[in-house]
C-alpha positions as CSV (number, residue, x, y, z in Angstrom):
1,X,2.4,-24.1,-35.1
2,X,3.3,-21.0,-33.7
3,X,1.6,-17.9,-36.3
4,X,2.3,-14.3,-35.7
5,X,-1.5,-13.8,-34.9
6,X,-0.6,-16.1,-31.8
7,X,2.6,-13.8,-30.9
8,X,0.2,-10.5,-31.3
9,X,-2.2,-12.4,-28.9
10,X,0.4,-13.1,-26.5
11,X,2.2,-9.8,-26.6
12,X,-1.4,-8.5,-26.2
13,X,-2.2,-10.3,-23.3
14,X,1.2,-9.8,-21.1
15,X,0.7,-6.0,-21.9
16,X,-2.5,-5.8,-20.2
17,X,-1.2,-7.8,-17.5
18,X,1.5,-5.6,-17.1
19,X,-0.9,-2.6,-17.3
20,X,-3.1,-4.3,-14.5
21,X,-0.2,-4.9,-12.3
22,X,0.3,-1.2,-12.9
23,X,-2.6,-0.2,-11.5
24,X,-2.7,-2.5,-8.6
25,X,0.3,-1.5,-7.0
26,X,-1.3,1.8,-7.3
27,X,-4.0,1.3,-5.7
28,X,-2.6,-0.5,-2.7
29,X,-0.4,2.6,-2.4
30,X,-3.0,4.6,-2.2
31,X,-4.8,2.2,0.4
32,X,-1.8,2.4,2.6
33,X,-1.7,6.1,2.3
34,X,-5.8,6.4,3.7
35,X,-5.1,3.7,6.3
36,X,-6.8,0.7,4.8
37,X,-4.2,-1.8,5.0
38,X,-5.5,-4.6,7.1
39,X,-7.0,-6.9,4.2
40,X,-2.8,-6.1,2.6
41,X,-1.3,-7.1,5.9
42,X,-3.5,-10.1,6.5
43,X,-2.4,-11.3,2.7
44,X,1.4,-10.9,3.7
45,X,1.0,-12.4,6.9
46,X,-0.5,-16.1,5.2
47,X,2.1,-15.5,3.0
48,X,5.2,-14.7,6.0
49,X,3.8,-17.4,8.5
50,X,1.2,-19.9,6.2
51,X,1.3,-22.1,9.2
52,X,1.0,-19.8,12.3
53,X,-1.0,-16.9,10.7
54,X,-4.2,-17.1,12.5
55,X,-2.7,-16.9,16.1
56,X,-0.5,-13.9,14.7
57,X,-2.9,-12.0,13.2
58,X,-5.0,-11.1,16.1
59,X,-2.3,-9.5,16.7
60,X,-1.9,-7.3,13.7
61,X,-0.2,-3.7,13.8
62,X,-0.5,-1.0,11.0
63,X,1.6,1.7,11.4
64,X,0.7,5.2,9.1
65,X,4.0,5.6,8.2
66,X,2.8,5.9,4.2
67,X,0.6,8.9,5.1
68,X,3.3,10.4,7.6
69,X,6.2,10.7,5.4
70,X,4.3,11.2,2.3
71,X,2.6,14.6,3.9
72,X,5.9,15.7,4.8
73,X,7.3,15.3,1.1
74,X,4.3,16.7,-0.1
75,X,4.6,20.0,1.4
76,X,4.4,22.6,-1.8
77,X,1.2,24.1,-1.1
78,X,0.6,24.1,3.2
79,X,0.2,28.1,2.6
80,X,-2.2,28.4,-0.5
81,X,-0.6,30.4,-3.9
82,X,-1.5,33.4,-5.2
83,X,-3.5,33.5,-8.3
84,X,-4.7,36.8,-10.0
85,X,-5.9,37.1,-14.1
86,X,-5.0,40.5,-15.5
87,X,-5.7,42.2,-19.1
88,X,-6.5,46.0,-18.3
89,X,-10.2,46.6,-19.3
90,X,-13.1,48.0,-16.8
91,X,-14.0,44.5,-16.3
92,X,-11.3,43.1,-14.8
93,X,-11.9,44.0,-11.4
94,X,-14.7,42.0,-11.2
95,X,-13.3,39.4,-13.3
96,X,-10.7,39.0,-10.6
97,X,-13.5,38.3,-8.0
98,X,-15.3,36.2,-10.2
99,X,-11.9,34.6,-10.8
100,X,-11.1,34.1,-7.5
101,X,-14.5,32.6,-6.4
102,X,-14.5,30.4,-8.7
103,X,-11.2,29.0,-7.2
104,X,-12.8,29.1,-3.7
105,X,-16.1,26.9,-5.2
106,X,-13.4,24.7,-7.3
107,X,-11.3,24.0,-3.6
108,X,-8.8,24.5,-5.6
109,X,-6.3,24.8,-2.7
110,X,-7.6,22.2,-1.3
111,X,-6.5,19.9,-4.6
112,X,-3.3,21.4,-5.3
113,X,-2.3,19.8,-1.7
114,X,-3.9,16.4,-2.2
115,X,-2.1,16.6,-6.2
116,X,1.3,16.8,-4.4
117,X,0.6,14.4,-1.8
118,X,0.1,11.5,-4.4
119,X,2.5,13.2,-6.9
120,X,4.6,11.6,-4.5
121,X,2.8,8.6,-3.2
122,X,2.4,7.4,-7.3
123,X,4.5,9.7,-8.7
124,X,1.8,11.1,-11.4
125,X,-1.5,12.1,-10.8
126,X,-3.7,14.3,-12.9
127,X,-6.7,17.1,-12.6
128,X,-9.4,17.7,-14.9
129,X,-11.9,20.1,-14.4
130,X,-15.8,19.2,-15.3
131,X,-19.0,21.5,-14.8
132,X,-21.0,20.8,-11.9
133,X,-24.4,21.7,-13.7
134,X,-26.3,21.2,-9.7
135,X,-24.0,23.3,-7.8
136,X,-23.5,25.9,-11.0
137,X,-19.6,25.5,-10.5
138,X,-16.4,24.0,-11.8
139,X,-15.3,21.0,-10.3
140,X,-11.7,19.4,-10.1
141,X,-11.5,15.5,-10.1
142,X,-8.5,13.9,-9.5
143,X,-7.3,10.7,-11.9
144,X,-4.6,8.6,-10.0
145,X,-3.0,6.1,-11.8
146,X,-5.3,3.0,-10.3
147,X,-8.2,4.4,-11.9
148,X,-6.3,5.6,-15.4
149,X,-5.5,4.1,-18.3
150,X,-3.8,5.5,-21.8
151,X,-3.4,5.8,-25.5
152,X,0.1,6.9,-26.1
153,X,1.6,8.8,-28.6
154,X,3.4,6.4,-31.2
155,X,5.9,9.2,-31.7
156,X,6.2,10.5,-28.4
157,X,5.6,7.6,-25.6
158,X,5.5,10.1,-22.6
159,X,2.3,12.0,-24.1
160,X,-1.7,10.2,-24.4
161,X,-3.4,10.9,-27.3
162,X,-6.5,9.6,-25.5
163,X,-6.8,9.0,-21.3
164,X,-9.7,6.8,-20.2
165,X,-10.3,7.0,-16.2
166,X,-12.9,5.4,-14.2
167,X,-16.1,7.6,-13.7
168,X,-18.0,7.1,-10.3
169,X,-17.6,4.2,-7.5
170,X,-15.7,1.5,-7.5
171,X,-18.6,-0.3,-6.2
172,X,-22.8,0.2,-6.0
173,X,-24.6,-1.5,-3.3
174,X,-27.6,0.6,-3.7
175,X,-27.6,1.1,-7.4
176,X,-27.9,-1.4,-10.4
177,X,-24.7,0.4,-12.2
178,X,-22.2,-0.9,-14.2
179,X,-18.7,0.2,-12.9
180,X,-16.7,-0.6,-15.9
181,X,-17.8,2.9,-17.4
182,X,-15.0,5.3,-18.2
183,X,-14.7,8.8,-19.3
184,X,-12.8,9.3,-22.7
185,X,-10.7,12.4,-23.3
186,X,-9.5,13.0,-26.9
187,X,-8.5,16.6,-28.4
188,X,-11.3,16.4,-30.6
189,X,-13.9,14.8,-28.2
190,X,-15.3,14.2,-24.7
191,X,-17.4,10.5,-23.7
192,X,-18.3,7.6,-21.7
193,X,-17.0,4.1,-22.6
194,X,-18.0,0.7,-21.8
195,X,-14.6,-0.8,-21.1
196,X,-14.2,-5.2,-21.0
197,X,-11.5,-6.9,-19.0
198,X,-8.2,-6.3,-21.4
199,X,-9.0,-2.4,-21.2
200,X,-10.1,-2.0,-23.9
201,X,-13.4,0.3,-25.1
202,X,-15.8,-2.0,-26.7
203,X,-19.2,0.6,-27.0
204,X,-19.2,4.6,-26.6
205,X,-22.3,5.6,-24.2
206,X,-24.9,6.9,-26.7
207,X,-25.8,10.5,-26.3
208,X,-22.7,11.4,-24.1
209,X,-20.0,12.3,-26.8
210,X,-19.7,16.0,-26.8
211,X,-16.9,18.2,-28.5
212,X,-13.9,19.1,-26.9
213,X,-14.2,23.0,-26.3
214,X,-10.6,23.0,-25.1
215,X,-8.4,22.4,-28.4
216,X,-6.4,19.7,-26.2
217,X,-6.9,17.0,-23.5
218,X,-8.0,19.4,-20.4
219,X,-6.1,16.9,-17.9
220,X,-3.2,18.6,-16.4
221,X,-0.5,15.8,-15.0
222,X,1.8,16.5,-12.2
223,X,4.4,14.2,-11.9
224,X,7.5,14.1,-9.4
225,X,9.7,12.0,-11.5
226,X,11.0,12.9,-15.1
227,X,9.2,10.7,-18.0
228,X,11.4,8.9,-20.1
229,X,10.4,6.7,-22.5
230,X,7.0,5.4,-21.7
231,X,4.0,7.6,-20.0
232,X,3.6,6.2,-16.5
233,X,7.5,6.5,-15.0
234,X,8.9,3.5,-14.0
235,X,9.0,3.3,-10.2
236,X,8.7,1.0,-6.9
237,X,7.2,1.7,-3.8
238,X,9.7,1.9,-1.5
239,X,7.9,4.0,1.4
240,X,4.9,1.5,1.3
241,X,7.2,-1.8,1.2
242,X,9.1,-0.1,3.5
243,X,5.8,0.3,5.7
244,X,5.0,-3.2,5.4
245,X,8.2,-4.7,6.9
246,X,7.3,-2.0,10.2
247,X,4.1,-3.8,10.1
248,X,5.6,-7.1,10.8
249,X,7.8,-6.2,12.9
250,X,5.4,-4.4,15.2
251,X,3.1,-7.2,14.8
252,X,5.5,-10.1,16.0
253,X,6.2,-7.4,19.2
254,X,3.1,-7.5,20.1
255,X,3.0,-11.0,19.9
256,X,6.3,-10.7,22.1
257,X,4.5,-8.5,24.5
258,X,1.8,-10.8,25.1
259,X,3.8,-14.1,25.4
260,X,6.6,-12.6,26.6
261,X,6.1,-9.6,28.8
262,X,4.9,-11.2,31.3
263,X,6.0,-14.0,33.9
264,X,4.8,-17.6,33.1
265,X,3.9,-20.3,36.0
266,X,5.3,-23.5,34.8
267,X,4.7,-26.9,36.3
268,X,6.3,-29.9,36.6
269,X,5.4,-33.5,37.8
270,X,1.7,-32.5,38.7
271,X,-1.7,-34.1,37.2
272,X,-2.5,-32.2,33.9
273,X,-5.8,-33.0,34.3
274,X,-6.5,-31.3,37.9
275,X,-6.7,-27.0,37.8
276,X,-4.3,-25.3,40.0
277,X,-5.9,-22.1,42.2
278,X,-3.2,-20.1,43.0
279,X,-3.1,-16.6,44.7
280,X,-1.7,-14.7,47.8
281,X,-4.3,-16.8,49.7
282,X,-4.3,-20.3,48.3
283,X,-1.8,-22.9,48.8
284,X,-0.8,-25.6,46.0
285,X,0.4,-28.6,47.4
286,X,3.0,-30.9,45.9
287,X,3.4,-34.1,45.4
288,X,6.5,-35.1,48.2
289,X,9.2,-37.4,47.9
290,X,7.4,-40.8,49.2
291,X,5.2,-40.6,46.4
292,X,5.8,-42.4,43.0
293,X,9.1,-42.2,41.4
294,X,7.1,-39.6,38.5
295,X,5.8,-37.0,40.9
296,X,9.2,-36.7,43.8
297,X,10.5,-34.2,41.4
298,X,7.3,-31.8,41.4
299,X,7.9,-28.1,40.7
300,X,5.9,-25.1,40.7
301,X,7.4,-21.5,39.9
302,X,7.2,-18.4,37.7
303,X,9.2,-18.2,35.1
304,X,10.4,-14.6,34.3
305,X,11.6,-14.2,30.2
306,X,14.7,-12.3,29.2
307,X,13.4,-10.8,25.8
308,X,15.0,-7.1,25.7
309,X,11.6,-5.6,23.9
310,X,13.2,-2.1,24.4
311,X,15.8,-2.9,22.5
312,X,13.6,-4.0,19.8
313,X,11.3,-0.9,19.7
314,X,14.1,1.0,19.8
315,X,15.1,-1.0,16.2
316,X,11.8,-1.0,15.1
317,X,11.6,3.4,15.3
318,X,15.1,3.1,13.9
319,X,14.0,1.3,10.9
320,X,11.1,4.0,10.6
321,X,13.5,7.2,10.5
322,X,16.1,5.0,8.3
323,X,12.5,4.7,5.4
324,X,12.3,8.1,5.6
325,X,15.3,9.2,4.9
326,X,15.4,7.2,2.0
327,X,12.4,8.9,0.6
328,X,13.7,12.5,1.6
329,X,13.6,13.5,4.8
330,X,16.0,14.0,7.1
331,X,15.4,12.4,10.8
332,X,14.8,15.4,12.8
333,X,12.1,16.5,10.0
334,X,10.5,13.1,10.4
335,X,10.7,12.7,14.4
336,X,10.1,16.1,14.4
337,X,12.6,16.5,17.2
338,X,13.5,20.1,17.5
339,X,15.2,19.3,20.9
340,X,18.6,20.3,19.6
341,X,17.6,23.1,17.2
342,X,18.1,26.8,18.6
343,X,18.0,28.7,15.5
344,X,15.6,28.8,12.3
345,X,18.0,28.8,10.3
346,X,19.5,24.9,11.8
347,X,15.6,23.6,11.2
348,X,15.8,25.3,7.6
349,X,18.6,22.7,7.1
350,X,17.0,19.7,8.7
351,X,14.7,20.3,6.0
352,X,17.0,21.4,3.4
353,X,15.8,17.5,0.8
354,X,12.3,19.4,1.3
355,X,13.1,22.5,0.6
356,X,15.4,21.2,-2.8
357,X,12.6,18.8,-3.6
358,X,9.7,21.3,-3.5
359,X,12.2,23.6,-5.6
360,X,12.2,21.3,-8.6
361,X,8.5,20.6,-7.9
362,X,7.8,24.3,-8.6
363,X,9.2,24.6,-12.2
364,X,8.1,21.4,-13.0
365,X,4.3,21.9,-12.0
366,X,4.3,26.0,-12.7
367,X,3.1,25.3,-16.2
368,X,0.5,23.0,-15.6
369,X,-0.6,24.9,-12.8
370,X,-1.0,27.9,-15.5
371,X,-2.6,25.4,-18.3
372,X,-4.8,23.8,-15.4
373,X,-6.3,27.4,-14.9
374,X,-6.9,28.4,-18.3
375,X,-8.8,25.6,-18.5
376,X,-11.2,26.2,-15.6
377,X,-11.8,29.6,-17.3
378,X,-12.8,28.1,-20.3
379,X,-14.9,25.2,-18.8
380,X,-16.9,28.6,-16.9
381,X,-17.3,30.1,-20.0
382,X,-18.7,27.2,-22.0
383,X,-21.1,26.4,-19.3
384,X,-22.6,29.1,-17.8
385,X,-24.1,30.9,-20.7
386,X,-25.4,34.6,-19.6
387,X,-24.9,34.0,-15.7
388,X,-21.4,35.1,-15.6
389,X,-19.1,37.0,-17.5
390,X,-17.2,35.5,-19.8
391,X,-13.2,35.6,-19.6
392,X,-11.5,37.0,-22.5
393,X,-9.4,34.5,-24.8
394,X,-6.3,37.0,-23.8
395,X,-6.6,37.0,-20.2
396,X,-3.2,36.4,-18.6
397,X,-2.9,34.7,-15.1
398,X,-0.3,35.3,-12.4
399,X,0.5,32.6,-10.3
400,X,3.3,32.3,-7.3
401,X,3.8,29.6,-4.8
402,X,3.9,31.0,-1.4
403,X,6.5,29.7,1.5
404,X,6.4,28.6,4.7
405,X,7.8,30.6,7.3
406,X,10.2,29.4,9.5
407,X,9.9,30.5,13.1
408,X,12.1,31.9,14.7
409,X,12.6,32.7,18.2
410,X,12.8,36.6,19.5
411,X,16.4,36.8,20.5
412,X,17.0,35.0,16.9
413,X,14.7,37.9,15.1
414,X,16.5,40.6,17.0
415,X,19.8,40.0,16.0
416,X,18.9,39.7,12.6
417,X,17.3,42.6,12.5
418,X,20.3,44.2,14.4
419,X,22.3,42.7,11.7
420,X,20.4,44.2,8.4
421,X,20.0,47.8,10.4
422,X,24.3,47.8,10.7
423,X,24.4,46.5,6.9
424,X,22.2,49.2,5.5
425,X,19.9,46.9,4.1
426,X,17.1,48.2,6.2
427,X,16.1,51.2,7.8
428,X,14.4,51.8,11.1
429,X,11.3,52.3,9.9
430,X,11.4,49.1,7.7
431,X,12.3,47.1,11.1
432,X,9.0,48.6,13.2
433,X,6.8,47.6,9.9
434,X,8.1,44.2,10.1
435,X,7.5,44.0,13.9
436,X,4.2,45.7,13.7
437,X,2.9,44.6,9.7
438,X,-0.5,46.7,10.6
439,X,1.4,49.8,10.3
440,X,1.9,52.2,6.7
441,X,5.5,53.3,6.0
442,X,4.7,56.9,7.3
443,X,3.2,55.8,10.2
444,X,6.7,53.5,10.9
445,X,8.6,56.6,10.1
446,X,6.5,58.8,12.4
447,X,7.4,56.2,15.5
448,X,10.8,55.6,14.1
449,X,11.2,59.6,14.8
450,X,9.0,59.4,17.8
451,X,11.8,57.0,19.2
452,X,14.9,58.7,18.8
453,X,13.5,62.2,20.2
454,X,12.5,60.0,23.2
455,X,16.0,58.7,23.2
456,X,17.5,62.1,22.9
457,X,15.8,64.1,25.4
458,X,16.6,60.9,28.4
459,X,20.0,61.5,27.2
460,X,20.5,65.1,27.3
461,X,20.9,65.0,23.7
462,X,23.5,63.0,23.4
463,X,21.7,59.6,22.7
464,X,21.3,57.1,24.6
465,X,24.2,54.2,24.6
466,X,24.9,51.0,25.5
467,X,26.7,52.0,28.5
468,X,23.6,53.6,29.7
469,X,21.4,50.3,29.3
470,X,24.0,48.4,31.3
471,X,24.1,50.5,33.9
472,X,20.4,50.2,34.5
């Protein structure tokens, strides 16, 4: 008889399945993403061929298609932002440099990039930082969502009341060390779990719960996608699945390449069991028509296959570009082919989905970005004691993404320079700082006068036109 104990069981069990599941396809995106997809591909192959596998997977390809489009979308922070802390006291220039190094120590550039980058592998990842008590410096660890589990908020579903994520490796050789040990973040507390199969804490370490100096979970998520009504987004993997298919198909080229590339000597009506030397020197001799009835038809010759493999790594890097520009990018910002492209302002718009994309990204990860700061500060404070200064609770932080340039080439730069001089927008002087940035605005204004008395006095005082240039 079926008992609502038994429905909570089963309820129970298919949501840790599902949570499991969750993390799996995680962590396989994250495997294609560093490159270590032959154990994945081998699995799809037995499952694409079960009969043939073994003679195909010698042949295995594995593109990096994952990593190459994924670095291109996650492209907010290739020049590092600008981060400064401000309050007007005495102290606050050395604040600033204490700020700042702590930043540099942190590598905090460093994991704003690799953020992005799995922002939009996984679509949310988050940063925590934790004292590094060796090295006397804050540390940032990243939690993807393979190594992360949550308590959700019964009110709000997109917001954890407590995150548990994997502490250490995934694996000891060396070590007798259990690797089901998580790290426990609650508002009130910080500790290290012992967690059993259904994920679920069965023992707190003893002697490693510690109070949470931070008045909230000091994990900062950034997430590409918009939560709804759970707090991992509901998404696929199409850039990875996507990946896989290229896999296959440059795997069964290969196999086309070697089987097929290359002319094949077929026989006919000779002994199986006798080996045939051939080369520009031997002779094979044939069986001839007074022979048996079997062998008068004997035939030797090279047969040369017909298989167009241009034509099908030509659809094989078509299928690439068309992956990518589902996932954002336009085919000229994938190829990179800037063949066609005579002006910065036509590779701006080959990378206009970027440029939108990392647009949203900017208000959507500003205030973590801010909140993931504040936090550092205060983990500094609470752990070095005497050895540095501490930050004051009011301390206000100014943070600003910065872009990257688009080159452009010097005809390009001169005519729009030409073109902000006519509009008023800029003044000579401006234009010879922005050529020559080393300069200070007098000493622009200095050359910028320097100039035109040169111009005048080759001219007779009339200045110099561009009549005069032509006829030169």
């Amino acid at each position: 008889m079926i008992n609502e104990q038994m429905i909570l069981s089963a309820k129970t069990k298919a949501k840790v399945q599902t949570e499991r599941e969750r993390m799996l396809e995680a962590a396989i995106a994250i495997d294609f993403y560093n490159g270590r997809t032959s154990y994945h591909m081998q699995e799809v192959l037995r499952y694409v061929y079960p009969h043939t596998y073994q003679d195909i997977e010698r042949h295995l390809a594995t593109s990096d298609l994952t990593r190459s489009i994924i670095n291109k979308l996650g492209s907010l922070f290739l020049a590092p932002p600008e981060c400064e802390i401000f309050k007007g006291n005495d102290q606050m220039e050395k604040l600033n440099e204490q700020f700042k190094q702590m930043l540099a120590d942190a590598e905090f550039h460093k994991k704003l990039i690799a953020a992005d980058r799995f922002s939009e592998l996984v679509r949310k990842v988050g940063i925590v930082p934790r004292w590094h008590s060796a090295d006397n410096r804050v540390v940032l660890d990243i939690i993807t969502p393979d190594i992360c589990t949550v308590e959700v908020d019964p009110e709000d579903p997109t917001k954890a009341i407590a995150v548990y994520y994997q502490i250490g490796q995934d694996q000891d050789t060396w070590q007798n060390k259990p690797v089901n040990i998580f790290g426990k973040w609650t508002k009130d507390s910080y500790s290290r779990v012992e967690m059993n199969d259904d994920l679920k804490p069965i023992k707190t370490i003893p002697g490693s719960e510690i109070p949470n100096v931070y008045g909230a979970i000091p994990i900062v998520w950034f997430c590409t996608l918009i939560e709804t009504n759970s707090f991992w987004v509901e998404h696929g993997y199409p850039v990875v699945m996507g990946n896989i298919d290229v896999n296959i198909q440059e795997t069964d080229f290969r196999v086309g390449m070697s089987y097929q590339a290359l002319a094949l000597l077929a026989a006919k009506g000779l002994d199986p069991s006798k080996d045939i030397v051939i080369g520009a020197t031997r002779i094979v001799h044939l069986p001839d028509e007074t022979e048996t009835a079997q062998q008068s038809n004997s035939m030797l010759e090279y047969i040369t296959p017909n298989t167009d493999l241009k034509a099908i790594q030509e659809i094989i890097n078509n299928n690439k570009v068309a992956i990518a520009k589902e996932a954002g990018l336009s085919s000229e910002a994938f190829s990179q082919d800037t063949a066609n492209i005579t002006s910065g302002y036509q590779l701006k718009l080959t990378e206009r989905s970027i440029l939108e994309n990392n647009d949203l990204k900017k208000e959507i990860f500003r205030p973590e970005i801010v909140k993931l700061l504040k936090y550092m500060m205060t983990c500094q404070n609470t752990s070095t004691g005497t050895e540095k200064m501490a930050y004051p609770k009011d301390t206000e932080i100014y943070f600003n993404y910065m872009s990257k340039d688009i080159p452009t080439s010097p005809m390009e730069k001169t005519q729009n320079q030409a073109n902000e001089k006519a509009l008023g927008t800029k003044s000579t002087p401006d234009l010879i700082r922005e050529n020559n940035p080393s300069l200070t605005q007098e000493d622009a204004i200095a050359e910028a006068q320097r100039i035109k008395a040169e111009e005048t006095a080759l001219s007779g005082g009339r200045g110099i036109t561009l009549q005069d240039l032509e006829a030169e």
